[in-house]
Structure formats: C-alpha cells, structure tokens
NUTORMI-628759 format. One line per field, with one value per residue: residue number from 1; residue in three letters; x, y, z of N, C-alpha, C in turn. Coordinates in nm, 4 decimals. Example, Ala and Ser with C-alpha at 12.3 -4.5 7.8 and 13.67 -1.06 7.14 Angstrom:
BEGIN
n: (1/2) .
res: (ALA/SER) .
n_x: (1.3190/1.2850) .
n_y: (-0.5690/-0.2250) .
n_z: (0.7800/0.7080) .
ca_x: (1.2300/1.3670) .
ca_y: (-0.4500/-0.1060) .
ca_z: (0.7800/0.7140) .
c_x: (1.3200/1.2900) .
c_y: (-0.3300/0.0030) .
c_z: (0.7800/0.7870) .
END
This chain:
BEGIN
n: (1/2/3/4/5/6/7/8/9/10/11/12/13/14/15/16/17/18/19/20/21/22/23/24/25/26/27/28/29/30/31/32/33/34/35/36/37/38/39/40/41/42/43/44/45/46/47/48/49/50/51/52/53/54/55/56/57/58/59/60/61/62/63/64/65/66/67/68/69/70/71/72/73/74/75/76/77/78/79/80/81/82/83/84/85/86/87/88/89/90/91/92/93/94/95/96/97/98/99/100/101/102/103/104/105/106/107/108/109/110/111/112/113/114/115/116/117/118/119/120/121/122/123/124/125/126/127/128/129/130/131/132/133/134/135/136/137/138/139/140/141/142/143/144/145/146/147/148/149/150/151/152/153/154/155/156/157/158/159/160/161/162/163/164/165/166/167/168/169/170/171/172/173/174/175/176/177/178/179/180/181/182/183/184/185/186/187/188/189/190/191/192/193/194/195/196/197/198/199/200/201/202/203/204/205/206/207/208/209/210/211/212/213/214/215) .
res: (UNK/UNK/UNK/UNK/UNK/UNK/UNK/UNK/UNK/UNK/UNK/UNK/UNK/UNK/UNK/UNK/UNK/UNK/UNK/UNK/UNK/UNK/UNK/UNK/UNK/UNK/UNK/UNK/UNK/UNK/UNK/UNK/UNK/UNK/UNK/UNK/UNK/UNK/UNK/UNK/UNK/UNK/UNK/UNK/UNK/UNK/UNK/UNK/UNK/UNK/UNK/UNK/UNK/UNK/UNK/UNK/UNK/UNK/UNK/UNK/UNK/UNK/UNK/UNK/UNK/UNK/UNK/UNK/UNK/UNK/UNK/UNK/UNK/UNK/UNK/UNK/UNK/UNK/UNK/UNK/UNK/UNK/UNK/UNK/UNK/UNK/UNK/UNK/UNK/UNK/UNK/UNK/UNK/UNK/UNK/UNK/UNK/UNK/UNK/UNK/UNK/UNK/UNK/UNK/UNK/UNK/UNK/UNK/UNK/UNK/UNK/UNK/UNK/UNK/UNK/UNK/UNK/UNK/UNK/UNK/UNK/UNK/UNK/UNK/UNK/UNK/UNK/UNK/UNK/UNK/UNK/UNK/UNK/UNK/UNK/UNK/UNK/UNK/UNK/UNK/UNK/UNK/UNK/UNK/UNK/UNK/UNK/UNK/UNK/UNK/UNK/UNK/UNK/UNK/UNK/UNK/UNK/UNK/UNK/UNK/UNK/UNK/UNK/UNK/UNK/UNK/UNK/UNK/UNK/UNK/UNK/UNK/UNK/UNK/UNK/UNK/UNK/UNK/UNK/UNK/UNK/UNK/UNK/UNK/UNK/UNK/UNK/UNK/UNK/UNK/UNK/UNK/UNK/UNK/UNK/UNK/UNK/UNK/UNK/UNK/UNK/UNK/UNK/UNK/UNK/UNK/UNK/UNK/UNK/UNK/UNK/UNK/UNK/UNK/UNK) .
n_x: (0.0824/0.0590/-0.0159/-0.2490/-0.5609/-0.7706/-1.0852/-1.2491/-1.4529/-1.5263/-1.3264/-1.0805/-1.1824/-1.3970/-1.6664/-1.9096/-2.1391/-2.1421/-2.2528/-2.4856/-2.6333/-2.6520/-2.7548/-3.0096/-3.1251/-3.1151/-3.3373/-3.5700/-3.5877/-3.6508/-3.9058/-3.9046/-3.8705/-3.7444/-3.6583/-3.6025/-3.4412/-3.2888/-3.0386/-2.8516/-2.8537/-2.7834/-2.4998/-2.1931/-2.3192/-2.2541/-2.2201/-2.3948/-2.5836/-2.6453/-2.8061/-3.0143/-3.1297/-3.2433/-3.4235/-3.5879/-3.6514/-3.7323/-3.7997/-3.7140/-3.7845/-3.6610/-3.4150/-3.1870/-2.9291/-2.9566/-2.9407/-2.7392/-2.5399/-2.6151/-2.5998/-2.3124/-2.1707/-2.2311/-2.1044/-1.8080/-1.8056/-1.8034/-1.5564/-1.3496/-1.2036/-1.0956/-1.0932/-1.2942/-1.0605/-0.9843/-0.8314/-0.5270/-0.5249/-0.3991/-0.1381/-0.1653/-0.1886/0.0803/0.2591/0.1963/0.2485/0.4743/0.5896/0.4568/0.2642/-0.0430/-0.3531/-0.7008/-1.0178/-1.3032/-1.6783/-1.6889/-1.6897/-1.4330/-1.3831/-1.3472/-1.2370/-0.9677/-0.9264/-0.9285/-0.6888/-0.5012/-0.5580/-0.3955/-0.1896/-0.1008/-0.0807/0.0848/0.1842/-0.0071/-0.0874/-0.2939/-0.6150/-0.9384/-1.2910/-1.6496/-1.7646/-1.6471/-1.6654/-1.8660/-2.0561/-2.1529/-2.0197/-2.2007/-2.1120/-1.7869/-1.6690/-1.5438/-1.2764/-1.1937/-1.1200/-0.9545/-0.7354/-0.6256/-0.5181/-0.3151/-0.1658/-0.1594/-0.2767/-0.5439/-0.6104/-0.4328/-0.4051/-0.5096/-0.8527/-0.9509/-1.1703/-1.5235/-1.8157/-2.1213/-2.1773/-1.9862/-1.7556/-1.8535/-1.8294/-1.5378/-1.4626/-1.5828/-1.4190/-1.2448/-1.0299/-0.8265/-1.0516/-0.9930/-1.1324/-1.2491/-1.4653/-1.7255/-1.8183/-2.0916/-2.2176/-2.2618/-2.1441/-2.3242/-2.3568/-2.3418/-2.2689/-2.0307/-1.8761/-1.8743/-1.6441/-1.4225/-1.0875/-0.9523/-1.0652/-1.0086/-1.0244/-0.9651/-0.7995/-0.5005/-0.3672/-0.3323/-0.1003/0.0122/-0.1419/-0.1548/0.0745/-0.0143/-0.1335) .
n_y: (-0.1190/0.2069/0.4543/0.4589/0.5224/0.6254/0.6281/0.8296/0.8507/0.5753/0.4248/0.5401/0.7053/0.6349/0.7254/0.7081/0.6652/0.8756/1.0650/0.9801/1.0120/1.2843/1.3728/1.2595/1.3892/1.6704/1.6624/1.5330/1.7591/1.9854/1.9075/1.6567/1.2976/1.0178/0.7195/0.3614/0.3405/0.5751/0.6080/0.4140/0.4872/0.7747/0.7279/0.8104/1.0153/1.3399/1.6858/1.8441/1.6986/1.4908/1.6478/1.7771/1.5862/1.5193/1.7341/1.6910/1.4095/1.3210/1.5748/1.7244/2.0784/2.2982/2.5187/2.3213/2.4008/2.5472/2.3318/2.1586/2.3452/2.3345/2.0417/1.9672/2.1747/2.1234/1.8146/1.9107/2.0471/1.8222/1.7231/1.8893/1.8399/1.6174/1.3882/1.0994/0.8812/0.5728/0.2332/0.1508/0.3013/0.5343/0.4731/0.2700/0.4400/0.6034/0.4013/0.2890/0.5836/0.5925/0.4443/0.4198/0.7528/0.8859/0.9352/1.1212/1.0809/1.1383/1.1496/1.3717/1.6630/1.9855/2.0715/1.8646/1.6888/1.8380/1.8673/1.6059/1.5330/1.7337/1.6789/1.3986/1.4274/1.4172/1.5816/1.6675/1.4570/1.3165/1.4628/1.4845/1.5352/1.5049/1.6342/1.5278/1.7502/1.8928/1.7908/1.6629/1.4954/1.2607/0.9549/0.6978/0.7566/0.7513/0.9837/1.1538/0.9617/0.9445/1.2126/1.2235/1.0093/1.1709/1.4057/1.2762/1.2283/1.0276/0.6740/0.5429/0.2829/0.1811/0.2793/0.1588/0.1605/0.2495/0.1253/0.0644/0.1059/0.0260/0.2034/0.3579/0.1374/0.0578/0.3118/0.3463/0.1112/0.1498/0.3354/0.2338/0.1383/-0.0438/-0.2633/-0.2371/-0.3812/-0.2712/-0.3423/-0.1858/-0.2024/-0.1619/-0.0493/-0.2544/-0.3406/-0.4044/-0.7786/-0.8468/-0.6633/-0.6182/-0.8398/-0.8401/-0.6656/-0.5948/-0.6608/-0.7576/-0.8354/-0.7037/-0.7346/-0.5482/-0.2757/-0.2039/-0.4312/-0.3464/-0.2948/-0.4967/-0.6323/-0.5043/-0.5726/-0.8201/-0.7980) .
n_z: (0.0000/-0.0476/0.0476/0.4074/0.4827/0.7309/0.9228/1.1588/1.3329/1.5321/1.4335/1.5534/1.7464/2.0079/1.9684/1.8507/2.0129/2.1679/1.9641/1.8427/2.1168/2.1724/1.9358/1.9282/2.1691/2.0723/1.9024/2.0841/2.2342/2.0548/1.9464/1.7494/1.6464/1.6996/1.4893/1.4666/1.2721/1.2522/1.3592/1.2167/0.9645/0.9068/0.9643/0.8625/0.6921/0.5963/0.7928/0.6735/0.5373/0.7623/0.9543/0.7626/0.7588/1.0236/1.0832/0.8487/0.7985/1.0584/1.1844/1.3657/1.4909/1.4058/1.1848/0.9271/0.9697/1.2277/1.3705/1.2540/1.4358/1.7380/1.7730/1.7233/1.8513/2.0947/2.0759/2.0504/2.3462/2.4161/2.3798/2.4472/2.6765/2.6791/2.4310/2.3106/2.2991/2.1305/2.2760/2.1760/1.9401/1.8875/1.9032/1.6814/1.4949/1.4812/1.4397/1.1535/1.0443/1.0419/0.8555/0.6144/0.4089/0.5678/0.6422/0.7036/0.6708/0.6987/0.8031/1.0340/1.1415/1.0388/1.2986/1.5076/1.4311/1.4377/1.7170/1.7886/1.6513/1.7369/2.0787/2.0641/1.9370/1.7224/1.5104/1.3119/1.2112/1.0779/0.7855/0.5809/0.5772/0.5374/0.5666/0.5410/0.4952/0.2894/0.0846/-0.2144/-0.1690/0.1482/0.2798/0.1915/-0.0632/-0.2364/-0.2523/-0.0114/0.0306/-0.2130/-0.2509/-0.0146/-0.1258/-0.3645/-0.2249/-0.1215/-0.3128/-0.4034/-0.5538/-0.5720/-0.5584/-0.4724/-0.2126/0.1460/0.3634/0.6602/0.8356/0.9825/0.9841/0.7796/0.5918/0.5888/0.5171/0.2272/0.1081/0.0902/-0.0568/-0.2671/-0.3329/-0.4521/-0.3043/-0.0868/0.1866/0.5063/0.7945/1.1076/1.2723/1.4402/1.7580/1.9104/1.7134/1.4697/1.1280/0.8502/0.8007/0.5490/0.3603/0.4903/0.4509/0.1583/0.1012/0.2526/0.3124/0.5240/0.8603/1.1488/1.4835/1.6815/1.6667/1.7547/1.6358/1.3672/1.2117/1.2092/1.0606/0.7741/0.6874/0.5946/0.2960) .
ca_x: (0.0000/0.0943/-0.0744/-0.3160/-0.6571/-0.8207/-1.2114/-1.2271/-1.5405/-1.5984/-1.2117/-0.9623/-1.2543/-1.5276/-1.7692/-2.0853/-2.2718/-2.2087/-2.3191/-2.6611/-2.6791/-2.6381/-2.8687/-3.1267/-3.1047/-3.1491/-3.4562/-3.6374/-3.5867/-3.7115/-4.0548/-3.8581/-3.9380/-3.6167/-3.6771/-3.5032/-3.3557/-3.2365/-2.8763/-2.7465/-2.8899/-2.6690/-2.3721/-2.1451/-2.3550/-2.1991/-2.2818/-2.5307/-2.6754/-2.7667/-2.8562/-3.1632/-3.2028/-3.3086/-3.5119/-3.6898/-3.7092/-3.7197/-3.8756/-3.6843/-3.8329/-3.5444/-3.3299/-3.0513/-2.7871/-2.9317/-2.9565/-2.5702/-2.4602/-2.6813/-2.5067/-2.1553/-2.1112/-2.2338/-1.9728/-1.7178/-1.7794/-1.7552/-1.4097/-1.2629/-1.1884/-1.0567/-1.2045/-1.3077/-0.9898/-0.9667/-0.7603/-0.4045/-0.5679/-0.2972/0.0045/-0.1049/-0.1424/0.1545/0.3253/0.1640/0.3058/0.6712/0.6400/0.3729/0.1605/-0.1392/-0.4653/-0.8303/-1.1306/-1.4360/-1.7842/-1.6990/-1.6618/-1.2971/-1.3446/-1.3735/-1.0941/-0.8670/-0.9217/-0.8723/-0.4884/-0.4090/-0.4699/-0.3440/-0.0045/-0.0953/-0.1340/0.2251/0.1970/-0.1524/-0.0818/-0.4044/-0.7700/-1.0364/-1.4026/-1.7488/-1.8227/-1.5332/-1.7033/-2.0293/-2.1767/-2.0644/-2.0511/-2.1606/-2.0360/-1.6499/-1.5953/-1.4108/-1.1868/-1.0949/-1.0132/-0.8021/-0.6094/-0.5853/-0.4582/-0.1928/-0.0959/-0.1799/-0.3738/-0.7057/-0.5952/-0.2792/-0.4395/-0.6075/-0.8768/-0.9673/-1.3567/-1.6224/-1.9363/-2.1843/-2.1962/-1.7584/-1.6696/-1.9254/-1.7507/-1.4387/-1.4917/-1.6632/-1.3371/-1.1521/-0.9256/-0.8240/-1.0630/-0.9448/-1.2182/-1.2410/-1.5913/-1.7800/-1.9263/-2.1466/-2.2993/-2.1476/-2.1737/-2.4276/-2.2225/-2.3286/-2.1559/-1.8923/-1.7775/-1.8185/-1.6187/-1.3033/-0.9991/-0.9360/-1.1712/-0.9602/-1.0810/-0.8787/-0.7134/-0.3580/-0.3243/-0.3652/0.0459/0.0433/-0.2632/-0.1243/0.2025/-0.0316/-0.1527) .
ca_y: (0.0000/0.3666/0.4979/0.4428/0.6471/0.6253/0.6967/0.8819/0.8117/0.3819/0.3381/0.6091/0.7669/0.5921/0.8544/0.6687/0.6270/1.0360/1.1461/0.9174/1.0628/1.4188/1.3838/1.1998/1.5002/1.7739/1.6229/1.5045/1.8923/2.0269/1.8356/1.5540/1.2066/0.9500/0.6280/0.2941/0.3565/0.7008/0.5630/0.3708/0.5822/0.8957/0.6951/0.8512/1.1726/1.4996/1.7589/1.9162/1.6195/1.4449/1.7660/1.8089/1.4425/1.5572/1.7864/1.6369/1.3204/1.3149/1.6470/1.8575/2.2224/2.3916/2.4805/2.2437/2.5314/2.5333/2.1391/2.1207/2.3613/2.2745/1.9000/2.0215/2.2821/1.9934/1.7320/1.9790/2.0464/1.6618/1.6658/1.9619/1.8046/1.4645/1.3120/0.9124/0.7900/0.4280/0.1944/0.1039/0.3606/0.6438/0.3526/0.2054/0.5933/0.5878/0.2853/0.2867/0.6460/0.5647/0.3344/0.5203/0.8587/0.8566/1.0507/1.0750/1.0757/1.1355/1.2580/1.4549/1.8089/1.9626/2.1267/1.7687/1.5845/1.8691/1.8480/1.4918/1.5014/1.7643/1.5795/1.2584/1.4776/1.3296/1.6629/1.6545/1.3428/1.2703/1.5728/1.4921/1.5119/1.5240/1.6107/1.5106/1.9188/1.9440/1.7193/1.6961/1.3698/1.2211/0.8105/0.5766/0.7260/0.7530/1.1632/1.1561/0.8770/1.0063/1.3178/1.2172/1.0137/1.2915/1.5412/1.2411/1.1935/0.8455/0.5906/0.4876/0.1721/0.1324/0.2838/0.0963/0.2368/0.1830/0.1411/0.0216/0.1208/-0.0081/0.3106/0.3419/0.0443/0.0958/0.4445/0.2948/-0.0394/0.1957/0.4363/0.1311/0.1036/-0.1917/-0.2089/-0.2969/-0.3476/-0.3022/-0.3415/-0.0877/-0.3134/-0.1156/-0.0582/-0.3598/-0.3172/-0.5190/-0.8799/-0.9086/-0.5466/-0.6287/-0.9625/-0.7912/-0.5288/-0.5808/-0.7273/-0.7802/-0.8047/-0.6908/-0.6915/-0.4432/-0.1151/-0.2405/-0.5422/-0.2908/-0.3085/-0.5941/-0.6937/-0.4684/-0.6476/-0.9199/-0.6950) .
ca_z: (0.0000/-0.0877/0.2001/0.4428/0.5254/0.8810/0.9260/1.2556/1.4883/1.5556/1.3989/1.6225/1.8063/2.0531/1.9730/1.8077/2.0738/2.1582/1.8623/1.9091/2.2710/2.1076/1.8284/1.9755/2.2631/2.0294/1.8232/2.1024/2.2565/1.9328/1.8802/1.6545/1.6774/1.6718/1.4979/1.4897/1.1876/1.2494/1.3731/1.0915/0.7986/0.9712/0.9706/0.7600/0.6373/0.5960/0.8398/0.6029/0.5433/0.8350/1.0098/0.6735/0.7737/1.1702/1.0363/0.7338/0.8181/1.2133/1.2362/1.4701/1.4414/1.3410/1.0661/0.9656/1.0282/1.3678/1.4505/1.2840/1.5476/1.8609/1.7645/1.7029/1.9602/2.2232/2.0993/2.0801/2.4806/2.5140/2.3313/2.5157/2.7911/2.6283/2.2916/2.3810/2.2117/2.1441/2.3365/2.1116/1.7987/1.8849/1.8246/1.5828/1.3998/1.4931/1.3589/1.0181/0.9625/1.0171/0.7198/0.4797/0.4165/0.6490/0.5909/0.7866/0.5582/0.7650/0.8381/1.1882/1.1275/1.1298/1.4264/1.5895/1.4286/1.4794/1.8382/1.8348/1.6510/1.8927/2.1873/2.0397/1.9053/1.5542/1.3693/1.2247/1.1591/0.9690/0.7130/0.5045/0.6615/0.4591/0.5972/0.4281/0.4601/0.2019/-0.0531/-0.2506/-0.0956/0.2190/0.2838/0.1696/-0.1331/-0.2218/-0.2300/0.0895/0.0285/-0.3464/-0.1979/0.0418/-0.2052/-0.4335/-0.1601/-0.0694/-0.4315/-0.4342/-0.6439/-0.4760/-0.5880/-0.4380/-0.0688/0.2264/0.4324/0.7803/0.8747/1.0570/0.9313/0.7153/0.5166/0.5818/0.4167/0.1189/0.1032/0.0465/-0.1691/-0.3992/-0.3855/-0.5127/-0.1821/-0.0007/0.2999/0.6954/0.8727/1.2479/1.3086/1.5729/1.8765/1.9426/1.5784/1.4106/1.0167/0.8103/0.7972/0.4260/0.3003/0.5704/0.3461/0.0141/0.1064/0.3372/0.2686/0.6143/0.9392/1.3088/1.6609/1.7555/1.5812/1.7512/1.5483/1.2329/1.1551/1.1480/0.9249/0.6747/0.5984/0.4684/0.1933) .
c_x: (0.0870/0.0773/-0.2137/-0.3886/-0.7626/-0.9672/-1.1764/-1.3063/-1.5651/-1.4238/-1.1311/-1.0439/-1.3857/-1.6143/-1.8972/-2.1704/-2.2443/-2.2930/-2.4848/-2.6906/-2.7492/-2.7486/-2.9956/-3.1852/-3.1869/-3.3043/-3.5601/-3.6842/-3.6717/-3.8611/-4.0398/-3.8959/-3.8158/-3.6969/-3.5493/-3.3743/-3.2438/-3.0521/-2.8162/-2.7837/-2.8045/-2.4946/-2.2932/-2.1829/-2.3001/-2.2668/-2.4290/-2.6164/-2.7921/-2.8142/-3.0535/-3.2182/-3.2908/-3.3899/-3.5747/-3.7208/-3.7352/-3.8085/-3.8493/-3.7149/-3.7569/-3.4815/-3.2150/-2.9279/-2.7901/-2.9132/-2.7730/-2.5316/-2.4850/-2.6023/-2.3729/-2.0910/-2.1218/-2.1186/-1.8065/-1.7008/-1.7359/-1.5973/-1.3135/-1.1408/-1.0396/-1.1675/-1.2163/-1.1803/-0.9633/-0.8532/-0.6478/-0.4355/-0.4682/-0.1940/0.0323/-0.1517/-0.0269/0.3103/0.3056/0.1979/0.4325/0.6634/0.5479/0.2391/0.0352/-0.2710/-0.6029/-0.9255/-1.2590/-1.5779/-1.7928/-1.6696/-1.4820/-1.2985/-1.2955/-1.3104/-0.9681/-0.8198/-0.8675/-0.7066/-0.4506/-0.3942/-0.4105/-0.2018/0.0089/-0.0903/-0.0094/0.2372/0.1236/-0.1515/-0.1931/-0.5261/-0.8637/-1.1922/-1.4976/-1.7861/-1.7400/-1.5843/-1.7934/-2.0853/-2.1159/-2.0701/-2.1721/-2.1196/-1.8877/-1.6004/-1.5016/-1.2767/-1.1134/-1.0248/-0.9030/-0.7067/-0.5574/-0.4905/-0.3074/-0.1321/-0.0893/-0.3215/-0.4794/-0.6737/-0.5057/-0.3035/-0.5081/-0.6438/-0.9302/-1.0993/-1.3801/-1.7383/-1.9833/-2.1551/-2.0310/-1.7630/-1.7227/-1.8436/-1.6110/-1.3779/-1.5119/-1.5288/-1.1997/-1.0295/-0.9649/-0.8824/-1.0160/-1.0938/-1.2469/-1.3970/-1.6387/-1.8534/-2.0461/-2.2671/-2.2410/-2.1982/-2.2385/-2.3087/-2.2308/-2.2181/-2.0386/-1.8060/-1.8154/-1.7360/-1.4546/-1.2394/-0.9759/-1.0358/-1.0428/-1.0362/-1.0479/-0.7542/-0.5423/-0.3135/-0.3199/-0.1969/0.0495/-0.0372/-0.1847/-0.0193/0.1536/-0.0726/-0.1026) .
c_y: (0.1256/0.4191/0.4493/0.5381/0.5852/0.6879/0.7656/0.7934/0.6483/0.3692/0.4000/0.6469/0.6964/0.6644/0.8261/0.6865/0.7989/1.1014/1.1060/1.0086/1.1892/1.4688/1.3538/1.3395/1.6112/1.7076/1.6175/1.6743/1.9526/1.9538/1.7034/1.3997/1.0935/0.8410/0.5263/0.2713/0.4457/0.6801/0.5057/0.4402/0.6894/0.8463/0.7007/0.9873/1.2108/1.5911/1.8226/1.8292/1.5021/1.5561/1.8162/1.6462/1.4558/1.6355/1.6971/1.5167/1.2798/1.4322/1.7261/2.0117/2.3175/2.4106/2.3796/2.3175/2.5225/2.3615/2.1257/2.2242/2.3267/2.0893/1.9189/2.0675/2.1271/1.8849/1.7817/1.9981/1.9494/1.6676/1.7565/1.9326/1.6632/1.4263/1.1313/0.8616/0.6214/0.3641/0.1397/0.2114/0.4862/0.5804/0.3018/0.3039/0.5697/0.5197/0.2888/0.3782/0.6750/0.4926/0.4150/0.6288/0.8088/0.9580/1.0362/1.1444/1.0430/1.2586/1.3692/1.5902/1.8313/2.0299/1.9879/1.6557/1.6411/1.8750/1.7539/1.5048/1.5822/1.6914/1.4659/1.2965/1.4085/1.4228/1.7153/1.5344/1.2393/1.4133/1.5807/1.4422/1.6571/1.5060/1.5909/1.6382/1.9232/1.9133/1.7361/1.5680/1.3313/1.0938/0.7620/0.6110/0.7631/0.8759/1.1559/1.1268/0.9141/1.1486/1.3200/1.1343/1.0788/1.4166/1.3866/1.1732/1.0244/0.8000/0.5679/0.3249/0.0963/0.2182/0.1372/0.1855/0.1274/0.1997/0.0402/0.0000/0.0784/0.0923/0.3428/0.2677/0.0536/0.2025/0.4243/0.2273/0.0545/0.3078/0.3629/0.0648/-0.0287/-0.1886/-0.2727/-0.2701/-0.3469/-0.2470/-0.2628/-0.1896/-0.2853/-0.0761/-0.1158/-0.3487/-0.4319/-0.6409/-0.8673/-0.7978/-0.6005/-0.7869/-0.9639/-0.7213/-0.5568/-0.6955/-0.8191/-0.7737/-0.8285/-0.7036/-0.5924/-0.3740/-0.1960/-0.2941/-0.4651/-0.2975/-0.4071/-0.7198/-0.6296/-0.5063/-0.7296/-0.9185/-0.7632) .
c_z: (0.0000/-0.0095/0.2549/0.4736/0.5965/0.8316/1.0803/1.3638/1.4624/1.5407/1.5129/1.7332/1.8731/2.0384/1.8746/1.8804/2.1411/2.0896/1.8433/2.0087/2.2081/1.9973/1.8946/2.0800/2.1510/1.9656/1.9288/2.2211/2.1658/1.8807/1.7737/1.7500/1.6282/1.6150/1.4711/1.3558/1.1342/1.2726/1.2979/0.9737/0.8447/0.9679/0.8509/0.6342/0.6864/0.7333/0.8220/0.6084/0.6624/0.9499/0.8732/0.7634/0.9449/1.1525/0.9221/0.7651/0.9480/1.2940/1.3228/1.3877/1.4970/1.2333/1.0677/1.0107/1.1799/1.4326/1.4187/1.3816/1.6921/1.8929/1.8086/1.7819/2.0944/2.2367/2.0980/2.2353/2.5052/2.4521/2.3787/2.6154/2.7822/2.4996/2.3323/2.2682/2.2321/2.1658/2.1757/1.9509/1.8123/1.8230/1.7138/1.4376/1.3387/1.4123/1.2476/0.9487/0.9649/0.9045/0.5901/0.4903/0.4849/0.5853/0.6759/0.6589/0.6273/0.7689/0.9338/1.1018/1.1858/1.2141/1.5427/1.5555/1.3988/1.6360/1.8751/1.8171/1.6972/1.9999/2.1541/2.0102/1.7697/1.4192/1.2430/1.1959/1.0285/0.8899/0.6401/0.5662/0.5882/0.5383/0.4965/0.4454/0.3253/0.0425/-0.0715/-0.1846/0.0069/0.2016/0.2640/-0.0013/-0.1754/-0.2356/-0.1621/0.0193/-0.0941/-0.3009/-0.1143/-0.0602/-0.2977/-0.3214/-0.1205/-0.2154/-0.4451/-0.5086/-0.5283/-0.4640/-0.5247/-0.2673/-0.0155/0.3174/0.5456/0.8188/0.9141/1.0612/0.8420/0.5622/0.4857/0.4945/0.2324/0.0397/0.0196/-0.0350/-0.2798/-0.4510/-0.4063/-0.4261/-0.1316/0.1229/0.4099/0.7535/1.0010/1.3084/1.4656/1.6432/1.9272/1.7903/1.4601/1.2519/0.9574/0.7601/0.6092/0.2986/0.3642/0.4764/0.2213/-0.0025/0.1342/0.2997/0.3713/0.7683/1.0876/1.3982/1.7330/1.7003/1.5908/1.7009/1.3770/1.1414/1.0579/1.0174/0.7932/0.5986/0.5546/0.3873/0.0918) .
END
C-alpha cells in the first residue's frame, strides 16, 4: 500500500454512541421524533446532510444550520476536555506512519478531528484530513476517500482504508481502496456489506500493523 486512510469516529474515536446521545437530545428537545432507523442511515452523512435528515425526516423544528450547530457545539464540549480515544488507535497511527503517508477521511466536522490530533499529538503526523463538509456527498459514497487520495498523491488503488461502518466500508470499496475493517461493537456493520467489502476483518485497531504487511 501507498498509504493508508483512517475513518475517525468507531475506527480512532469511541464517539458513536455520543453522537446518538447528542442527536437523539437535540430532536427530542425540538418536537422531533427518533426512529429505529435514524442511527445507521446517519452513519457517515456529511454535516449538512444528516442535520436536513433531523429535520426532514425526524422532524426537529429547526433549521438544519441550527440542529448542525446545537449537535456540534455539544460534541465539541464533550471533546474539550478529552475526545473518547480508542484503546491502542494512537500507536497504531503511529506505527503505520513511520512506514507510509497517512490521511483521515471522515464525516466529523474539522473542528472535531482537529481536536482529536491535537490531543493525540498526531497533527504533524496525519498531514491529510479530509471532511465530508469538504465534498459533494458524504458516505456511503467515495468523495471523501478520493479526496483524500488525491490530496496524498496516491492511487485509490494502491491505498487501504480503515472502517467500521456499514456506510464506511461501502464508502471505500466503492473508492476502489483496499478495505481494513475493524468493526464498531457497538454498531457492528451489516455482515453481508462487511464480506463484500473488506480485505481484512480486526478486533482491535492495535493489530492494524500488522494486518497490513499481509496486503
């Protein structure tokens, strides 16, 4: 591989089940009405988008301008403090960019995955981070992921990305990259995308080195 490109929240970042908390919070504030589908259809929209999606389809009575900041500003307080970083996901940053270009390619806003590679001390290190604000569609289809290998001068073809999500790995497969998959436990990706998709299936981020030497 040429380089590797990191999703943020489920892969580096415990922060799924915030952003539920957070959403769910604002909607049911606002006169909105959560349903059970509302958590995996969001996974992996843009700001813009799943902010119309809390409104239009959920019904919070507000604009989306206001629902993305009432969201945003909230998980920003939670990440002030500390961002939920995942156990061995700093190391094995780490490790993978002593040997080749790194990149993050996610839905979070960059206010909220520059926070993270400050506290993590990653922001000289991960030189390319790409949000779905940046692009025209977010996940599940491959904008991101082409952009970040365009900003790291690499083939799509000749990357691997790192995901979790239903809507992630989709994202990815479709942006011709090799996927890693380190499945979220908490919102585990549909098994049948998850073994069309991934090259590889982890338990745990740390072991990510060493999956990749069998590439």
């Amino acid at each position: 591989m040429d380089a590797v490109v990191f999703d943020l929240d489920g892969v580096l970042v415990d922060s799924e089940r915030a952003w539920d908390e957070v959403r769910r919070a604002v909607v049911a504030e606002h006169g909105g009405a959560w349903t059970d589908a509302a958590t995996r259809a969001m996974q992996g929209m843009s700001t813009q988008e799943w902010a119309r999606y809390l409104v239009d389809d959920l019904g919070a009575n507000l604009t989306p301008d206001e629902v993305a900041k009432a969201v945003v500003d909230e998980m920003a307080r939670r990440y002030a403090d500390a961002p939920p970083v995942i156990d061995g996901a700093v190391d094995a940053v780490r490790a993978v960019a002593a040997r080749q270009p790194v990149g993050i390619a996610s839905s979070s806003p960059p206010v909220l995955i520059a926070s993270f590679l400050s506290y993590a001390g990653l922001t000289k290190l991960v030189p390319v981070v790409v949000s779905s604000e940046e692009v025209a569609v977010g996940k599940p289809a491959p904008d991101v992921y082409l952009e970040a290998a365009r900003r790291l001068d690499a083939d799509p073809r000749r990357c691997a990305a790192v995901e979790d999500s239903t809507n992630g790995l989709r994202s990815a497969h479709a942006a011709g990259m090799t996927v890693i998959a380190v499945p979220n436990p908490h919102f585990p990706p549909d098994p049948d995308v998850l073994a069309a998709t991934a090259s590889a299936v982890l338990d745990d981020i740390a072991t990510l080195p060493a999956a990749l030497d069998k590439l």
